[in-house]
C-alpha positions as CSV (number, residue, x, y, z in Angstrom):
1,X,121.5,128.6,146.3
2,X,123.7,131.6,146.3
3,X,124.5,133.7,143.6
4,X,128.3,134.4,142.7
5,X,127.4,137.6,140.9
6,X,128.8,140.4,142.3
7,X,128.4,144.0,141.1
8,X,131.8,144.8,139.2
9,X,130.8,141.2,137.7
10,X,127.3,142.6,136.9
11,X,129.1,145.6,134.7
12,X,131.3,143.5,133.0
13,X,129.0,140.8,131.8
14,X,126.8,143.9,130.1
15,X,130.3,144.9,128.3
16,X,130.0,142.3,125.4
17,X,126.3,142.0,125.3
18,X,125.6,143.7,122.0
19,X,128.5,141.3,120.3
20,X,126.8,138.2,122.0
21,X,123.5,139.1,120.9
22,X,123.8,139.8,117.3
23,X,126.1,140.4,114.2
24,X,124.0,143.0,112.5
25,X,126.0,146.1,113.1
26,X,122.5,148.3,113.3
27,X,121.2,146.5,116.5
28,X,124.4,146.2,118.4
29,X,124.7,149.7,118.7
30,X,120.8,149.8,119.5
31,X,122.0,147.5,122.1
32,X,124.8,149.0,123.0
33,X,122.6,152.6,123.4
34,X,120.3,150.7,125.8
35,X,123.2,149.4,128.1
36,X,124.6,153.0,128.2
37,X,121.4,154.2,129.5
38,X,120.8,151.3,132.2
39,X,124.5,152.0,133.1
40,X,123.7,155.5,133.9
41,X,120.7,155.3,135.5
42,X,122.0,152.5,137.5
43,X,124.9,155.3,138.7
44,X,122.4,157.8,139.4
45,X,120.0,155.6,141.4
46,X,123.4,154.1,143.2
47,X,125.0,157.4,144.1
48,X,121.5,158.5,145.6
49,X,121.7,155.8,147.8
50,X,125.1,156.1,148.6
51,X,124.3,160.0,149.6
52,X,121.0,158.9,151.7
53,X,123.2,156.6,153.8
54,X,125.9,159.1,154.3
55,X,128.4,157.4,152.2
56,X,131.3,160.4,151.6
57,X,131.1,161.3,147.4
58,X,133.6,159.3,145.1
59,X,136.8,161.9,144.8
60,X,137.9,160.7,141.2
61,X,140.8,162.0,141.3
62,X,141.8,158.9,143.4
63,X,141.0,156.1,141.0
């Protein structure tokens, strides 16, 4: 079976996580700290891909 989770899909499902996982204040920004760091990581490990490939840089003035 095919998964319909795409990659934008996969950023926005982490959004909310802290608020879905807990209602103590204290671990939702623990939480929250965490996603922030996979977020970034995930950016730098994407964007070295993207460069090894020969993918042109993201201009953002653009967006």
């Amino acid at each position: 079976m095919r998964s319909s989770t795409t990659l934008p899909g996969l950023f926005s499902h982490r959004c909310g996580v802290a608020a879905r996982c807990s209602n103590d204040l204290a671990v939702r920004r623990k939480i929250d700290a965490v996603v922030y760091e996979v977020r970034k990581k995930m950016a730098k490990v994407t964007l070295e891909m993207a460069d090894k490939n020969g993918f042109p840089p993201v201009n953002a003035s653009s967006s």
